[in-house]
DODO-60457 format. One line per field, with one value per residue (C-alpha): y, z, x; residue number from 1. Coordinates in pm, whole numbers, plus 50000, padded with zeros to 5 digits. Layout:
yy <- (Y; ...)
zz <- (Z; ...)
xx <- (X; ...)
lokol <- (NUM; ...)
REM end
This chain:
yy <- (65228; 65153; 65081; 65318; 65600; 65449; 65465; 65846; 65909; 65675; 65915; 66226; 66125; 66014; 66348; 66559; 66315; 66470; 66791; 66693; 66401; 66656; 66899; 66657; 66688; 66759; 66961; 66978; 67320; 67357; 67670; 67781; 67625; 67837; 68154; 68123; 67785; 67888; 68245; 68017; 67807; 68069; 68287; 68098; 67721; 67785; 68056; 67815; 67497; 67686; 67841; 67557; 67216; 67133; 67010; 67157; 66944; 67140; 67053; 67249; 67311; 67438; 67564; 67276; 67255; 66894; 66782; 66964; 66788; 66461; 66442; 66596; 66342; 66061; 66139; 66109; 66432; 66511; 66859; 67041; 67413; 67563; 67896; 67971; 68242; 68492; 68334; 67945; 68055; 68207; 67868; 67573; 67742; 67749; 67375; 67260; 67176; 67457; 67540; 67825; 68046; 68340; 68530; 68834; 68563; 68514; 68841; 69208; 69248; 69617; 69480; 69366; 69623; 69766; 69461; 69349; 69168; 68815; 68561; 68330; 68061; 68223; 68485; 68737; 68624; 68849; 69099; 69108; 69383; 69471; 69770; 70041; 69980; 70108; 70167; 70440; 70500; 70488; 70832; 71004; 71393; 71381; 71308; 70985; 70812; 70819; 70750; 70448; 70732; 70779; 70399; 70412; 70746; 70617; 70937; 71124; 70764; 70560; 70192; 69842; 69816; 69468; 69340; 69051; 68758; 68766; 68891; 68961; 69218; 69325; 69489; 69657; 69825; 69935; 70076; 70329; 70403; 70521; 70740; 70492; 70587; 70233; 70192; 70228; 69989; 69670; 69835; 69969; 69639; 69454; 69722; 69677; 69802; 69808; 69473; 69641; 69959; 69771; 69571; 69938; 70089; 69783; 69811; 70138; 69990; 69670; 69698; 69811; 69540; 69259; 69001; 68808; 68503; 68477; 68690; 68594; 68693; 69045; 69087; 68988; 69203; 69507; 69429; 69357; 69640; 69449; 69731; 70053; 69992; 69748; 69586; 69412; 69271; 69419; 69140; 69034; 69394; 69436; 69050; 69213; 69522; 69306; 68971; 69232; 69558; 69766; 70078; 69949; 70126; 70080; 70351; 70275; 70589; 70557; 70294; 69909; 69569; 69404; 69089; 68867; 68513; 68344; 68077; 67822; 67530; 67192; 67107; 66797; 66820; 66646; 66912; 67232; 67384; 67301; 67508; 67768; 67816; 67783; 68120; 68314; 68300; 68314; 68657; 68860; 69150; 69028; 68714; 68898; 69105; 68850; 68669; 68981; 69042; 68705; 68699; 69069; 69092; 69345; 69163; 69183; 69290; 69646; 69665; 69449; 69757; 69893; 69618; 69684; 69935; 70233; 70012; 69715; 69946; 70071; 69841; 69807; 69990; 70054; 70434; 70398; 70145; 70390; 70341; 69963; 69799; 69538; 69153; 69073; 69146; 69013; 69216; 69126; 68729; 68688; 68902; 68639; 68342; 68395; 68535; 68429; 68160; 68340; 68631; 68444; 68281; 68603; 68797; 68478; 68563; 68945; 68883; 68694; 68909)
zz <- (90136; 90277; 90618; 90605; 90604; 90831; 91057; 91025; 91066; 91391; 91500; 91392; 91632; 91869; 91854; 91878; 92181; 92369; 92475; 92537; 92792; 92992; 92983; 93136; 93471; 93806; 94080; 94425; 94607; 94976; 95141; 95408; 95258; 95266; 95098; 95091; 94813; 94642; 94535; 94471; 94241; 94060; 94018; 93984; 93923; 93601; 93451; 93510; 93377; 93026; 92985; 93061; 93086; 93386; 93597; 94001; 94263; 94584; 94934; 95241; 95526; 95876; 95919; 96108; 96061; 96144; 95797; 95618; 95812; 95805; 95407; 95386; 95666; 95527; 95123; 95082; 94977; 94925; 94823; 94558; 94672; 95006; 95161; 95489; 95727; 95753; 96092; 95962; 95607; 95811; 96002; 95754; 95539; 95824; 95907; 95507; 95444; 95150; 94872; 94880; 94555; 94454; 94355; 94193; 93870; 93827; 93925; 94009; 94375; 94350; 94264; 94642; 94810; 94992; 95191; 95283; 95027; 94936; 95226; 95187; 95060; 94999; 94739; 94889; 94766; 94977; 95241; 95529; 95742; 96076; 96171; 96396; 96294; 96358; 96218; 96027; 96113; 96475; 96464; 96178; 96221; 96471; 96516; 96449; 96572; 96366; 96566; 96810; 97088; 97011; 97031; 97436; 97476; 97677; 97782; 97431; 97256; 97563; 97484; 97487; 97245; 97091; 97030; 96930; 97199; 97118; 97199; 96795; 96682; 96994; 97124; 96866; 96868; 97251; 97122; 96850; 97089; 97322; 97028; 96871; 96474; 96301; 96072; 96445; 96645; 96649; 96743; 97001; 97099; 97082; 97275; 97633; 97835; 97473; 97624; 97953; 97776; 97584; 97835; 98012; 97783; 97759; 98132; 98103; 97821; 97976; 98184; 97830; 97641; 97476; 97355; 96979; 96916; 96582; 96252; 96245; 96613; 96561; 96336; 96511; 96854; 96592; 96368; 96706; 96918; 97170; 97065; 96964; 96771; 96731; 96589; 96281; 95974; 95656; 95470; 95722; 95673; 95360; 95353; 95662; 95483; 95165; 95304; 95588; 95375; 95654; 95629; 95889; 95815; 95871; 95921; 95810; 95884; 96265; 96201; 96084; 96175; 95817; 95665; 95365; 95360; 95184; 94894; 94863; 94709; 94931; 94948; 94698; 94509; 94155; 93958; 94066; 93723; 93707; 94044; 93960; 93719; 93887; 94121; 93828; 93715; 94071; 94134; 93822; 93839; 93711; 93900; 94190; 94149; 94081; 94422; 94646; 94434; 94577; 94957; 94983; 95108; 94962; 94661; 94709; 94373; 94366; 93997; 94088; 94196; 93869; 93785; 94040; 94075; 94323; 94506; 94555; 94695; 94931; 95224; 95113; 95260; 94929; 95008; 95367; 95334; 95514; 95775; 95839; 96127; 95857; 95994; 95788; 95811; 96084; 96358; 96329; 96281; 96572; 96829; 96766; 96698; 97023; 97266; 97089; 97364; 97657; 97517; 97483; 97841; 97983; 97757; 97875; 98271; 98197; 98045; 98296; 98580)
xx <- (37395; 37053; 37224; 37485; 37171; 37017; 37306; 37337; 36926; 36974; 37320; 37093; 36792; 37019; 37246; 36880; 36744; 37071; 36952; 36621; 36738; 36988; 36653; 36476; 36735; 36536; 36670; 36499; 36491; 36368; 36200; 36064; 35639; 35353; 35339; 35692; 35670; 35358; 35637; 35857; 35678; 35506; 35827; 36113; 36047; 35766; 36010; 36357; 36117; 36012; 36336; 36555; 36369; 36465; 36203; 36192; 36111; 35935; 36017; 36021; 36256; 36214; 36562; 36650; 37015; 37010; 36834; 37127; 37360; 37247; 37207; 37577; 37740; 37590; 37567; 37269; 37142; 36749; 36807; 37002; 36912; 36776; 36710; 36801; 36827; 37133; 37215; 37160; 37346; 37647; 37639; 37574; 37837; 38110; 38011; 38058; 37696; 37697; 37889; 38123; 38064; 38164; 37833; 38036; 38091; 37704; 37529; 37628; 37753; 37643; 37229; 37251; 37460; 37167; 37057; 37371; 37553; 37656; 37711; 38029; 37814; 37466; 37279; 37029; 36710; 36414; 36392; 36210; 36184; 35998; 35897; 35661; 35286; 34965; 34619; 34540; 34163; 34244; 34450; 34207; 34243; 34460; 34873; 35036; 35331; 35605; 35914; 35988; 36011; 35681; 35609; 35778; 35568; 35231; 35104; 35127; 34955; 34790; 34776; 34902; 35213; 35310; 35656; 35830; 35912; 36257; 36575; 36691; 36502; 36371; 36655; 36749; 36420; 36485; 36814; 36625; 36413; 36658; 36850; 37055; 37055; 36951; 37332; 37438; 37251; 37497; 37751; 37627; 37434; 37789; 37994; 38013; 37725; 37527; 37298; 37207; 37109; 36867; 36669; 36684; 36513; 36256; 36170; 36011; 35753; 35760; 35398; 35240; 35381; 35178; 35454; 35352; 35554; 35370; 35334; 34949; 34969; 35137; 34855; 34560; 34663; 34631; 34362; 34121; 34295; 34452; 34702; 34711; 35065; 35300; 35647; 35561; 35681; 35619; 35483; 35230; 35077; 35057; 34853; 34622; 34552; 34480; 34280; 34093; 34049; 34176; 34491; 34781; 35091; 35453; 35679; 36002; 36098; 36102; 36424; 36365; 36517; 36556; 36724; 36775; 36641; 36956; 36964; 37252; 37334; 37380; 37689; 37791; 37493; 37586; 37379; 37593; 37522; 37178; 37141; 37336; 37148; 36850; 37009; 37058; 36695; 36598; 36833; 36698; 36502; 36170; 36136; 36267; 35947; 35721; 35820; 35817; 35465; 35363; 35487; 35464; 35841; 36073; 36315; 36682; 36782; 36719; 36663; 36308; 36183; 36103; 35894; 35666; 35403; 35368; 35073; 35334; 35595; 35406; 35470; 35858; 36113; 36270; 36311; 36418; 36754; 36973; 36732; 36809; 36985; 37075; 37083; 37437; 37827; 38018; 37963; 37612; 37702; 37921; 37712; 37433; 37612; 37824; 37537; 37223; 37119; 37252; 37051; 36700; 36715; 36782; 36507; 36252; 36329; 36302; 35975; 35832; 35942)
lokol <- (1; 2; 3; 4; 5; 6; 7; 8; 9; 10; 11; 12; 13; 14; 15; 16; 17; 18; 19; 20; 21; 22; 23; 24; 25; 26; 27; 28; 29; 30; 31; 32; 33; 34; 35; 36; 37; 38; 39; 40; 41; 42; 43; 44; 45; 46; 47; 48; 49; 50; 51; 52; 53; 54; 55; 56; 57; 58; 59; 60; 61; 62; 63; 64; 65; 66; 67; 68; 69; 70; 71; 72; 73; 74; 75; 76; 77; 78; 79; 80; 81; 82; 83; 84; 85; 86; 87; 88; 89; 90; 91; 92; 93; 94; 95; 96; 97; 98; 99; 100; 101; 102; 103; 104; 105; 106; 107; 108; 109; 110; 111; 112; 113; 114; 115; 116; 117; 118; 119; 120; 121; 122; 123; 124; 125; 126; 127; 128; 129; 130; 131; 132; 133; 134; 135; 136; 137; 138; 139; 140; 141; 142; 143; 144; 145; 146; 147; 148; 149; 150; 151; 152; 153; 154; 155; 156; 157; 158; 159; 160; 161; 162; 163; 164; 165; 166; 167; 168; 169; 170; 171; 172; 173; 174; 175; 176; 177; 178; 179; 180; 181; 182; 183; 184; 185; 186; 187; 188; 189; 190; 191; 192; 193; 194; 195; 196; 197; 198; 199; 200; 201; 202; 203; 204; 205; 206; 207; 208; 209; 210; 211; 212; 213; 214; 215; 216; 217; 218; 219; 220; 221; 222; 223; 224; 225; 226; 227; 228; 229; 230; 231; 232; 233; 234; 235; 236; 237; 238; 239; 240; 241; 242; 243; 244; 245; 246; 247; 248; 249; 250; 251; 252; 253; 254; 255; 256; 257; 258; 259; 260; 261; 262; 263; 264; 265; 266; 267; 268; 269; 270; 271; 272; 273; 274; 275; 276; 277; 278; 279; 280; 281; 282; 283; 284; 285; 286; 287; 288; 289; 290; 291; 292; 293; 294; 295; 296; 297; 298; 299; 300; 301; 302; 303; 304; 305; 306; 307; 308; 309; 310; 311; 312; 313; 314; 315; 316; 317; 318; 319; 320; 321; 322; 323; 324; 325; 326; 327; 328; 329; 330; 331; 332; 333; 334; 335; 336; 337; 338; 339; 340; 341; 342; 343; 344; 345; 346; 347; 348; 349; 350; 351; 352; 353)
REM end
């Protein structure tokens, strides 16, 4: 009898020890470091830990398609999750590196409408967006530009004007500046003739231009008045404004470029479930909020929104997504997949001309 109940206590531990042991399960999630992990950690891997057990290992990843590659090819994967650009999701999920999931079982398709949707293997997880910026004390009392016509207008705002050294993004600016509504611009970009017209239009700014290959770049030209304005992304303003107590502001209104930095789940990884549900704690509204509270980019669930004050909105273009030529969909994908390269080389010669 003795042994018999000891038998059952020993099943009983054993049968509560269970849980606790598949708790104890680790997944490893890579992102882009910086800001980028410390949201990440604070947001989504202390939330997923105390709800779950599961323990989150941090890494980071440079979008180098390579290291996704290599740990596929070979089996040997280091990662469970990663987030990736549009352009790098679009491509690690065509080359098998990623799983293909359909997000419409997990979360609501219609949450993420407004920045684009699901990819074919990747979730939405934040949105950046760049846009016209300028200081607020420097046009005190008087008019301010609000349009990206008024950005190319030298006479009406004299001035050195910054912009991004880089084809994407950049020519879609020169295309709302020359009239193109933002919904429009890649179509027009991918039509024939729609190139030329762009680096047209960037001629006639190009001896006031002051190219940034850097966020903290874009930020010091402004903050020191190397420029009077300039293309910007919204996250590294509303850190400036913070960390330098100063009142840059974007205008979404004049037309944005804007984008979703993807999360996906490595293709082959042995804790599937784990991730997934790692992605559904890490698509919610209130971690969504958290993170874009933390690296100042806008979430991509729009139901975030409402946990987040007026103050915190303020540099998001939550108001202003009909406004967006949005980097997702197909068109957008094959224009840059297809002329990306031959795009930058000829972008790097009109720039140094």
């Amino acid at each position: 009898m003795a042994v018999r109940n000891g038998l059952a206590a020993g099943l009983a531990l054993f049968a509560c020890l269970l849980p606790m042991a598949a708790a104890a399960d680790s997944i490893t999630v890579a992102n882009n470091g910086g800001a980028a992990g410390a949201g990440y950690r604070e947001a989504y891997y202390k939330p997923f830990t105390a709800k779950t057990g599961h323990v989150v290992v941090d890494d980071s990843f440079n979008q180098e398609l390579a290291k996704l590659r290599s740990q596929v090819e070979t089996g040997n994967l280091v990662w469970d999750v990663v987030s990736l650009t549009a352009i790098n999701e679009a491509t690690a999920c065509e080359e098998g590196l990623i799983e293909r999931i359909d997000w419409a079982r997990y979360v609501d398709p219609k949450d993420f409408a407004a920045v684009g949707g699901f990819g074919q293997c990747g979730l939405p997880n934040n949105f950046v967006s760049g846009s016209l910026v300028y200081d607020t004390k420097r046009y005190e009392g008087g008019e301010a530009p609000r349009t990206w016509a008024d950005f190319w207008d030298v006479k009406k705002f004299p001035g050195k004007r910054g912009l991004l050294y880089r084809a994407e993004q950049t020519l879609e600016v020169a295309l709302m500046a020359d009239g193109v509504p933002p919904a429009e611009v890649m179509t027009v970009l991918a039509a024939p003739g729609g190139v030329d017209r762009a680096f047209r239009k960037l001629a006639e700014l190009k001896p006031h231009i002051k190219w940034w290959k850097s966020g903290d770049e874009s930020m010091q030209n402004i903050l020191t008045g190397e420029v009077v304005m300039t293309f910007a992304w919204n996250g590294r303003v509303a850190i400036a404004n913070r960390t330098n107590n100063r009142a840059l502001k974007i205008e979404f209104g004049a037309g944005h470029v804007s984008g979703s930095q993807m999360i996906a789940i490595m293709k082959g990884t042995r804790k599937k479930d784990i991730a997934l549900d790692f992605l559904a704690l890490a698509s919610s509204p209130e971690p969504q909020a958290a993170f874009a509270r933390t690296i100042d980019y806008a979430p991509a669930n729009a139901k975030a929104y409402a946990f987040m004050s007026e103050a915190e909105r303020a540099t998001l273009p939550a108001n202003h997504l009909h406004l967006a030529s949005l980097q997702s969909g197909q068109l957008y994908l094959d224009f840059w997949l297809n002329n990306g390269d031959a795009l930058l080389q000829r972008f790097i010669t009109f720039a140094a001309q």
